[in-house]
C-alpha positions as CSV (number, residue, x, y, z in Angstrom):
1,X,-7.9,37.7,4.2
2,X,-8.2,33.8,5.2
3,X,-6.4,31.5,3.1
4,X,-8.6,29.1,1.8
5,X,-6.1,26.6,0.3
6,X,-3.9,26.7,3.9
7,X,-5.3,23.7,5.3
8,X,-4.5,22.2,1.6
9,X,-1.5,19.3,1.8
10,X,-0.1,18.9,-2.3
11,X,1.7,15.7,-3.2
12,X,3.9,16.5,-5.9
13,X,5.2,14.3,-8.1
14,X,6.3,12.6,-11.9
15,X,4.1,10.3,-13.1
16,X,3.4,7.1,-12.3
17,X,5.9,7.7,-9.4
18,X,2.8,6.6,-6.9
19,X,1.6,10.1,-6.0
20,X,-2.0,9.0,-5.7
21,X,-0.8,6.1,-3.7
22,X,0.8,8.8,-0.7
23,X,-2.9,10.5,-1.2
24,X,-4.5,7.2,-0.4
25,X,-2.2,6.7,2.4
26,X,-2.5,10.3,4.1
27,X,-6.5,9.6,4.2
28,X,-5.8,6.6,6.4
29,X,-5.8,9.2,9.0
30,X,-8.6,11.1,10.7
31,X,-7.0,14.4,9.5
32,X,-8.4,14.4,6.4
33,X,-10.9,14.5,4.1
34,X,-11.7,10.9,2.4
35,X,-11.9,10.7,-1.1
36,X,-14.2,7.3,-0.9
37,X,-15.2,6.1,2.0
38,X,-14.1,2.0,2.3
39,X,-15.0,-0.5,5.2
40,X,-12.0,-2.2,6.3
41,X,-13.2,-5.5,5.4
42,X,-13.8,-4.3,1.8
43,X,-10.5,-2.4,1.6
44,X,-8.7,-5.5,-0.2
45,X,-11.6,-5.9,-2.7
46,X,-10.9,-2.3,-3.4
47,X,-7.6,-2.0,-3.6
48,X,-7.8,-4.8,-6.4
49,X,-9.9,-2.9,-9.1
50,X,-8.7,0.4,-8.6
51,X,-5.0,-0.6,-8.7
52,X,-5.5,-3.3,-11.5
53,X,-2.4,-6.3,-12.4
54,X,-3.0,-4.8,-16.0
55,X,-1.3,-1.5,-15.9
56,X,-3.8,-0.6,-19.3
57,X,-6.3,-0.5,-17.2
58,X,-5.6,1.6,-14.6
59,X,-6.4,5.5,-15.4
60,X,-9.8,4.0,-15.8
61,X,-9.9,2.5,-12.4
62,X,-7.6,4.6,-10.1
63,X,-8.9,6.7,-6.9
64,X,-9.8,9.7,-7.7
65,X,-10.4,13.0,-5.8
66,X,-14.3,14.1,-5.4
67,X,-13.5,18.2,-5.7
68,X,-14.5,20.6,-8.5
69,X,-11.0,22.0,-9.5
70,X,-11.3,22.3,-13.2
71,X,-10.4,26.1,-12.5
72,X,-6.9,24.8,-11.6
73,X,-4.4,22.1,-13.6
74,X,-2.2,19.3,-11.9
75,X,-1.2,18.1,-15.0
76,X,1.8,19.5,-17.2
77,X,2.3,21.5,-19.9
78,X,-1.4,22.7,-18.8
79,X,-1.0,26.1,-17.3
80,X,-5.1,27.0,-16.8
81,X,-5.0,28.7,-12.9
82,X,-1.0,29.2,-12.3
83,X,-1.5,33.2,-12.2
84,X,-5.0,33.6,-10.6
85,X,-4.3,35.8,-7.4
86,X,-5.1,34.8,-3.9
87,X,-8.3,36.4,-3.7
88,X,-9.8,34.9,-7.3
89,X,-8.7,31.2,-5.7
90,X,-10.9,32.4,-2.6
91,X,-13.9,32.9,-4.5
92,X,-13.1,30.1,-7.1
93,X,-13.6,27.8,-3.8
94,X,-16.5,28.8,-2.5
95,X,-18.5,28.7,-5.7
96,X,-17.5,25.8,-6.5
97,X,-16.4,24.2,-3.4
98,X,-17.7,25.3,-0.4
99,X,-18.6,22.0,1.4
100,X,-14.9,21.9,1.4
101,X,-13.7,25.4,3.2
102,X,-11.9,24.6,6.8
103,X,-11.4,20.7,6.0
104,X,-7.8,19.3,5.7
105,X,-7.9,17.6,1.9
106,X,-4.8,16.4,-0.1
107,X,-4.8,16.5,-3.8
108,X,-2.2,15.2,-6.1
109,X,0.2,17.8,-8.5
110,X,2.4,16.5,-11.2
111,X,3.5,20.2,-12.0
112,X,7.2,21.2,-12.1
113,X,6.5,24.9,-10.5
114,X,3.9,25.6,-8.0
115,X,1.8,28.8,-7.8
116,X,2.3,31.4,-5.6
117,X,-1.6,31.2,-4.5
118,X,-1.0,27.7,-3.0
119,X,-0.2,28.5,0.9
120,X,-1.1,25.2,2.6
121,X,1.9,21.8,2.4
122,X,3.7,20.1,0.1
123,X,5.1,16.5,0.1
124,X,7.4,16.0,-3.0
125,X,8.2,12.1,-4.3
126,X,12.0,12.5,-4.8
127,X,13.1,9.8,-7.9
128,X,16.1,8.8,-6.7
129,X,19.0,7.3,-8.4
130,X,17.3,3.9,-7.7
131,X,14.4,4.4,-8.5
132,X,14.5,5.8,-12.2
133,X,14.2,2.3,-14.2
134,X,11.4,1.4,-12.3
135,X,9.8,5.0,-13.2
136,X,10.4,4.6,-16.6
137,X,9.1,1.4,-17.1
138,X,5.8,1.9,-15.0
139,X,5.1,5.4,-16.7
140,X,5.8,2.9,-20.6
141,X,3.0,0.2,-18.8
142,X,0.5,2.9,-18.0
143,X,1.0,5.5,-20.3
144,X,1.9,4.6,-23.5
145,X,1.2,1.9,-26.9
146,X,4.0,0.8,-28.8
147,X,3.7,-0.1,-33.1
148,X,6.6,-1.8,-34.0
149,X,8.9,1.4,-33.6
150,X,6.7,4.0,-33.4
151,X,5.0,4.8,-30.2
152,X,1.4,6.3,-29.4
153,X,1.5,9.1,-26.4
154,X,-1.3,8.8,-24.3
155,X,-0.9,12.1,-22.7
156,X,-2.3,10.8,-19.7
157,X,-5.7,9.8,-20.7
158,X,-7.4,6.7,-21.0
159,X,-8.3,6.0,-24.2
160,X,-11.8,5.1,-22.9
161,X,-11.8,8.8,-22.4
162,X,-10.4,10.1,-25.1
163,X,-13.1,8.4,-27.4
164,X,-15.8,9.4,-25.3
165,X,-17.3,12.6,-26.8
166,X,-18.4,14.5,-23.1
167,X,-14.8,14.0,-22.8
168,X,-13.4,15.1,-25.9
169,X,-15.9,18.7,-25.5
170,X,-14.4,18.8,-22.1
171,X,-10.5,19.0,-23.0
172,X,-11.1,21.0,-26.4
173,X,-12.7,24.1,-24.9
174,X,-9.4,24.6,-23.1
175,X,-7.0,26.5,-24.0
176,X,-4.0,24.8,-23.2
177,X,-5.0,21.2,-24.2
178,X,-2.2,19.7,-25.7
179,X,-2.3,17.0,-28.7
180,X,-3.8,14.2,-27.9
181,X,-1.2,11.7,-29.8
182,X,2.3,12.1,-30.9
183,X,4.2,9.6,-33.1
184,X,8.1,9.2,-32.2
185,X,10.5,7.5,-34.3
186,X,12.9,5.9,-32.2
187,X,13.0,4.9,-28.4
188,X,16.1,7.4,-28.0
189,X,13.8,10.0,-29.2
190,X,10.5,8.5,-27.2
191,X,12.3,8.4,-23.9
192,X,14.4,12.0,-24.6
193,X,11.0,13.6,-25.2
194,X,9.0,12.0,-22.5
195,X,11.3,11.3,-20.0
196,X,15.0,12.3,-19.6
197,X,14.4,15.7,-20.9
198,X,10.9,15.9,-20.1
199,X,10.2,19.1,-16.8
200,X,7.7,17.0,-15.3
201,X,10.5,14.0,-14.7
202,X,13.6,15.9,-14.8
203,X,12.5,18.3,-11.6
204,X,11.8,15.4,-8.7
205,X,15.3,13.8,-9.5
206,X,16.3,16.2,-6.7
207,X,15.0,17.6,-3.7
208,X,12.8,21.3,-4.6
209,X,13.7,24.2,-2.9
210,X,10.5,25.3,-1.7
211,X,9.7,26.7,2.4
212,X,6.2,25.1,1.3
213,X,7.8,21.6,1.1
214,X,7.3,19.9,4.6
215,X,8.3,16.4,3.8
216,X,10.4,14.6,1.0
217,X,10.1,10.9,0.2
218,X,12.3,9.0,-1.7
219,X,10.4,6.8,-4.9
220,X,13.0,3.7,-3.7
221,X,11.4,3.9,-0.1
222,X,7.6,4.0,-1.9
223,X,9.1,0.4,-3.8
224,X,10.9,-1.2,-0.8
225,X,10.8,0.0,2.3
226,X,6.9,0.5,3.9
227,X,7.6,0.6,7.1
228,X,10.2,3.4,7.2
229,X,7.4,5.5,4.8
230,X,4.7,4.8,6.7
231,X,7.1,6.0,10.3
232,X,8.2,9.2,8.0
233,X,5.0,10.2,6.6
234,X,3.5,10.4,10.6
235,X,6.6,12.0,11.7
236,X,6.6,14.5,9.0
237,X,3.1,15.7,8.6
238,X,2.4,15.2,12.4
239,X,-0.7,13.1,11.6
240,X,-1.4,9.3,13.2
241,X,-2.5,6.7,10.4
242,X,-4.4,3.8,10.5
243,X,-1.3,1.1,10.0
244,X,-3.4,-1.9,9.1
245,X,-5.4,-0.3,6.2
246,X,-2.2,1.3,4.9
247,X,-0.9,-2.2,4.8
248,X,-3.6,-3.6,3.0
249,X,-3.1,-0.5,0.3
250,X,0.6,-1.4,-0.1
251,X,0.4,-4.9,-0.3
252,X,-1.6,-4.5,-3.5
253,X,0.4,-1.8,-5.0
254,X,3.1,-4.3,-4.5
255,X,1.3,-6.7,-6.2
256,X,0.4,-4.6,-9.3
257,X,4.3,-3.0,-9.3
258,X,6.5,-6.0,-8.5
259,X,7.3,-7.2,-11.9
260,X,9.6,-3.3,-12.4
261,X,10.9,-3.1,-8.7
């Protein structure tokens, strides 16, 4: 039986840790599927409102994939498609995605396990040791309100969203939606919940042992050093990318990220 998700490349990563950012990259190449499709001369103007200065804004204006994979989660603690069998994904893709069968596409995961029906590659953001501050501090600017000393958990949604009623139907008929707020305390219990202790973080502070894994980046080399990701990324998934538009997407996301590097 053919594979459907072997052609499939996974970046996995915590939060906020620029996993959509490698996505945008890898679709500067003619291996795979584009998720928009940008003129080079428009690239900049792009780049600018879907990676906003203001960090509040930006799960409302970030990329975002064009599949239908609501049968599967990226996001943790959901757990909707980790047990479906090989043959159920199969038929889950061509009913819902069959314009999509054969193509090379790459999808972001912010899961700490992958499931055993994923055969295709996995590229895993590795938060180094100097790289964590920065993490935490992005994932506080995009994720989360502070009140005085209580903090609202956004639980990755924009709030745009979550008061939008489609939206609202969408989540609650699943199973596994988790609360939409929670109220902490204290910062030592905020960032001991959300970040230190939290599965999703605590798993990409070191490399995963995984045969699926073809390439490990570290989140320092994301902040600082573009040309040695750009070199490893080509190297690594055997691809050739367009350097100049991969520029133009990093100068911005250095632009929106400079103030926590």
């Amino acid at each position: 039986m053919a594979q459907l998700t072997k052609k499939w490349t996974w970046v996995a990563y915590s939060h906020a840790s620029g996993g959509k950012l490698i996505c945008n990259l890898l679709q500067q190449s003619d291996h795979y599927d584009k998720w928009h499709t940008v003129d080079t001369k428009k690239l900049a103007s792009f780049c600018k409102k879907t990676m906003p200065l203001n960090l509040r804004e930006q799960l409302a204006n970030e990329i975002r994939p064009p599949y239908k994979f609501n049968w599967y989660t990226r996001e943790y603690p959901f757990t909707r498609g980790d047990n479906l069998t090989s043959t159920q994904v199969n038929e889950l893709i061509k009913k819902h995605n069959n314009n999509i069968i054969n193509k090379n596409i790459v999808m972001h995961y912010n899961k700490p396990n992958f499931p055993n029906w994923f055969k295709g590659s996995i590229i895993q953001i590795v938060t180094d040791n100097k790289s964590v501050d920065f993490l935490r501090d992005r994932r506080d600017a995009i994720f989360y309100r502070w009140k005085s000393k209580t903090v609202m958990q956004n639980c990755n949604w924009s709030l745009k969203s979550l008061n939008n009623k489609n939206s609202q139907a969408f989540f609650k008929k699943y199973s596994d939606t988790p609360e939409e707020f929670t109220t902490y305390h204290s910062k030592e219990e905020f960032y001991a919940n959300t970040f230190y202790n939290n599965p999703e973080v605590t798993v990409h502070l070191k490399k995963i042992k995984d045969n699926r894994i073809v390439c490990y980046l570290k989140l320092s080399d994301i902040m600082l050093h573009h040309d040695k990701l750009l070199r490893q990324l080509q190297k690594d998934l055997h691809i050739k990318l367009d350097i100049t538009r991969c520029k133009i997407i990093l100068k911005r996301w250095l632009e929106q990220n400079q103030r926590f590097i």
